[in-house]
C-alpha positions, -999 to +999 in steps of 0.1 A: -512+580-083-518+544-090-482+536-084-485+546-053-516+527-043-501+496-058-469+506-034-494+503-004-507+474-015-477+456-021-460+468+016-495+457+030-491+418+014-455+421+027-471+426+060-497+402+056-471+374+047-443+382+067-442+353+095-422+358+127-427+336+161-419+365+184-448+385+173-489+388+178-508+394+143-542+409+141-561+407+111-596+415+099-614+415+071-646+439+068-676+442+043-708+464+047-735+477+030-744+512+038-777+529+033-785+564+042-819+582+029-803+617+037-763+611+036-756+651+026-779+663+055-795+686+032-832+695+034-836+683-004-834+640+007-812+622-017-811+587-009-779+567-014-765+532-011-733+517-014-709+488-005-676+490+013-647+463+015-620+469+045-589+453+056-564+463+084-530+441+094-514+449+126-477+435+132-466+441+172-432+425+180-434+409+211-401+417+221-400+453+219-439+463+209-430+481+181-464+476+162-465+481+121-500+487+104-516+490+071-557+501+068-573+500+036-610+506+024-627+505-014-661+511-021-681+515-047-711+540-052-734+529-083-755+561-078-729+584-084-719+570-115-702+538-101-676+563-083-646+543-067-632+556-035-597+543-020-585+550+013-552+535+023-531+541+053-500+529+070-488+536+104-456+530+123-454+532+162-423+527+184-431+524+226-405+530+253-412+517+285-402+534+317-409+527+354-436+498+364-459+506+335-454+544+320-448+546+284-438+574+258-452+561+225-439+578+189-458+571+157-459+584+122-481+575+097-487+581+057-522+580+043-534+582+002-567+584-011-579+580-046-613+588-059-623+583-090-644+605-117-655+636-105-645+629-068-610+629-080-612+666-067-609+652-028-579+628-037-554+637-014-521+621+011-514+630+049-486+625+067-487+626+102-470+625+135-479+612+171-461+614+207-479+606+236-466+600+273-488+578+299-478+585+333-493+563+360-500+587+390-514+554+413-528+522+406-562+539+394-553+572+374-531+579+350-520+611+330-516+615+297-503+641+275-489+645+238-488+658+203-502+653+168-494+668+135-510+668+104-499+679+070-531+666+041-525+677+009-555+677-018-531+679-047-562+683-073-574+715-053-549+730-027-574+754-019-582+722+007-547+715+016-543+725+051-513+719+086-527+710+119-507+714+150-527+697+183-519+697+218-537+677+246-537+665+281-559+638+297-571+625+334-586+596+338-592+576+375-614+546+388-634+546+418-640+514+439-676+523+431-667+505+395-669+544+383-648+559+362-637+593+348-623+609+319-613+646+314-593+657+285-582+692+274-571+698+236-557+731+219-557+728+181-538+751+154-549+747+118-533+765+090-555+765+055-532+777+026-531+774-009-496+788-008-475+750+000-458+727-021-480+704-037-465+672-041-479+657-069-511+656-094-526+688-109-511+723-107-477+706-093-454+733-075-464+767-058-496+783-056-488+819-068-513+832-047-520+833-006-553+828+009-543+813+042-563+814+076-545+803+107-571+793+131-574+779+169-594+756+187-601+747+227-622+716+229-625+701+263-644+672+273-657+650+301-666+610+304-685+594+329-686+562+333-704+537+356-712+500+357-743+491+363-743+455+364-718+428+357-726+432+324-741+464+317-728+498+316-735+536+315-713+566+302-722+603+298-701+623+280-700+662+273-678+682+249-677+718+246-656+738+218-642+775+219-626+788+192-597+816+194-591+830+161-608+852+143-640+842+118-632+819+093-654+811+067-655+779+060-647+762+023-685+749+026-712+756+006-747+749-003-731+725-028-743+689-012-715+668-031-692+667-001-704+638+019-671+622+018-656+649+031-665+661+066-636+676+073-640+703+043-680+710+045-685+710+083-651+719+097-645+717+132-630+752+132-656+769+112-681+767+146-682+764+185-699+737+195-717+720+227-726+682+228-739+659+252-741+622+250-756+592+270-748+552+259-758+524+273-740+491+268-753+458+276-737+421+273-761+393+265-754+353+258-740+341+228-717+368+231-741+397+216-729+434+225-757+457+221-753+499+225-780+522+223-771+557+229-787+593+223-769+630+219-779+665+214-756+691+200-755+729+196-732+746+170-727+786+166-706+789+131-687+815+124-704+825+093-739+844+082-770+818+081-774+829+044-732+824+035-734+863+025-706+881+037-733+909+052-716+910+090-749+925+099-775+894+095-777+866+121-746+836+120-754+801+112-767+777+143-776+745+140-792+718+168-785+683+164-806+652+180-808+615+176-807+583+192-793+551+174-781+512+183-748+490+178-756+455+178-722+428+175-726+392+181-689+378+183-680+345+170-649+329+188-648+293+169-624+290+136-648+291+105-630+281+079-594+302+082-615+327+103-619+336+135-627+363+160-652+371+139-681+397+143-719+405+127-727+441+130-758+458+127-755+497+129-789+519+131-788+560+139-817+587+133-806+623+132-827+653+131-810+685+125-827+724+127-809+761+119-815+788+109-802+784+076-831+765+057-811+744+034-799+725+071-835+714+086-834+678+078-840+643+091-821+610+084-819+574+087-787+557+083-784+516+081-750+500+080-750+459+081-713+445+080-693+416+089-655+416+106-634+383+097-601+380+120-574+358+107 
C-alpha cells in the first residue's frame, strides 16, 4: 500500500516539475485547522481537533485542453491516537470541441486512501469514469447530460466495497433580469457486494459469500439564482430524493467511529430526503468574499428508529437545521513564490432532531485555513 502512495507521489512531482510553454498550471497549497465539538453528530458530544495539509496540481495543454491532475490531503488526528489519514487522487480529462462552443468531455480518475491504526479498516481505491456533453441551446442556456461510474473498493472490509452507476441531465438559462436557473435530474444505481475481486490488502481474492443489495436513487434539484447588486448575490436551492429499490439497511450503526466516512454511516441510498437552502454572497474591498447561508433538511430512512429489524415499529427521521459563514480574502500580489493566495475562515452550527435518540444533537464546526497558488 505504501508503494503505491509513493507511486502517487512521485507522478504528482513529475507533474509539479514538468515545464511546457504551451500550457496553463494551477497550483495550490492548503493548510487548516479543524475543530468540531460534535464531529460524529451523536447525542454523546466528543469534541475533536485536527490539522490538515492539501495540495492539488492541474496541467491543461493549451493546445488541445487536455487537463492532467493530482489532489492529495494528510492529516493528522492527535485524539485518536495520532491517527494518519491519506487521500490521494489523480484524474485525467480529454475535451472535444464541436460547433461554436459545445463540448463532449471524457475523464477517468484513480483514487487511494491510507489510514493508519485502527482506521486502516476504511483504506480503500476508486476508479472512476466521467462523460459529459454541453450542448449550447442559445446564447443563454445550455444542456447538459452525461455519465459517471464508480467502482471503491475497501480491501480491509469488502463488506463496504460497493459499484455506482449514475445518470444525469441538467438545464440551466440566464434571464436579462441578471437571474439565473438551474435544474438537474439524476438517476443513481448502486450495487453493495461483498462478492467482487478485491484487489489487494486483507482477505485478497473472492468473498465466498453474497450479501449484495442493488439499490436506486432519483434526486432532482433546482437553483435559483439572482443578483442583487453589482456585487452581491442570492441563490435558493431545493433538492428532493426518491428512492426505487426496496429497503436497504444501511451498514450504519450506533457505532460513532465513522466520521470519516459519510458515505458508509449516512448513505445517500439508505433514506429519501428533502432539503432547502438559501446563500447569500457578498463582495467587499480588499478583495474579501463573504457567504452566509442557512438550510433545512428532512430525511425518511429506510430502516426502524431503534435499527431492530421489527417491520412493525416507526422508521428512522431525522430534521436537519443550521446556518453558517464563508469568509476569503484573496491576495493577488507575489509573496514570496506565492500567489493567488487565499485566508479562509469557515463557521457552520447544525442542529439535528429524530426519532432515534442517539441522533438529537447540536454542533459547532470551525475550520481556519490558508490556499497558496504557485
Amino acid at each position: 500500500m505504501k508503494k503505491r502512495i509513493i507511486t502517487l507521489v512521485v507522478l504528482a512531482g513529475i507533474l509539479l516539475n514538468f515545464n511546457n510553454s504551451s500550457a496553463t498550471w494551477k497550483n495550490t497549497i492548503g493548510l487548516s485547522n479543524y475543530y468540531d465539538e460534535n464531529p460524529y453528530h451523536y447525542n454523546s458530544a466528543v469534541p475533536l481537533n485536527f490539522s490538515s495539509t492539501t495540495i492539488n496540481s492541474e496541467y491543461v495543454s493549451d493546445s488541445t485542453g487536455l487537463s492532467l491532475g493530482y489532489s492529495g490531503a494528510y492529516s493528522l488526528v492527535p485524539q485518536l491516537s495520532n491517527t494518519q489519514l491519506t487521500d490521494n487522487s489523480l484524474n485525467l480529462t480529454i475535451p472535444y470541441y464541436y460547433g461554436d462552443f459545445n463540448n463532449l468531455l471524457v475523464s477517468a480518475s484513480y483514487g487511494l486512501k491510507y489510514n493508519s491504526g485502527d482506521y486502516g479498516i476504511y483504506n480503500n481505491n476508486q476508479f472512476g469514469v466521467t462523460s459529459l456533453i454541453n450542448q449550447y441551446l442559445s446564447e443563454t442556456s445550455i444542456l447538459r447530460a452525461g455519465y459517471k461510474g464508480t467502482y471503491k473498493n475497501y480491501y480491509n472490509n469488502i463488506d463496504f466495497s460497493f459499484t455506482e452507476h449514475m445518470l444525469f441531465v441538467g438545464y440551466k438559462t440566464y434571464f436579462e433580469t441578471f437571474t439565473s436557473i438551474n435544474a438537474e435530474l439524476d438517476y443513481g444505481y448502486k450495487n453493495l457486494s461483498n462478492n467482487i475481486i478485491n484487489l489487494g490488502g486483507k482477505g485478497k481474492g473472492m468473498s465466498s459469500s453474497d450479501n449484495s443489495q442493488s439499490l436506486g436513487q432519483i434526486v432532482a434539484n433546482i437553483k435559483i439564482g439572482q443578483s442583487l447588486a453589482e456585487k452581491t448575490g442570492l441563490s435558493l436551492l431545493y433538492s428532493q430524493s426518491w428512492n426505487t429499490s426496496s429497503s436497504y439497511t444501511s451498514i450504519m450503526n450506533t457505532n460513532p467511529d465513522l466520521i470519516f466516512e459519510k458515505e458508509i454511516y449516512d448513505d445517500p441510498y439508505s433514506f429519501e430526503s428533502r432539503d432547502l437552502s438559501i446563500t447569500l454572497t457578498q463582495y467587499l474591498p480588499w478583495n474579501l468574499k463573504i457567504q452566509g447561508y442557512g438550510f433545512y433538511s428532512n430525511k425518511n430512512y429506510e430502516y426502524s428508529f431503534d435499527f431492530s429489524n421489527d417491520l412493525s415499529l416507526d422508521k428512522r427521521k431525522d430534521y436537519s437545521k443550521g446556518a453558517g459563514i464563508n469568509i476569503e480574502m484573496s491576495f493577488n500580489d507575489t509573496i514570496l513564490i506565492f500567489k493567488n493566495s487565499k485566508l479562509i475562515l469557515n463557521y457552520l452550527y447544525l442542529a439535528n432532531t429524530s426519532n432515534s435518540d442517539v441522533f438529537n444533537y447540536r454542533s459547532n464546526a470551525v475550520n481556519i485555513g490558508v490556499k497558496l497558488g504557485f
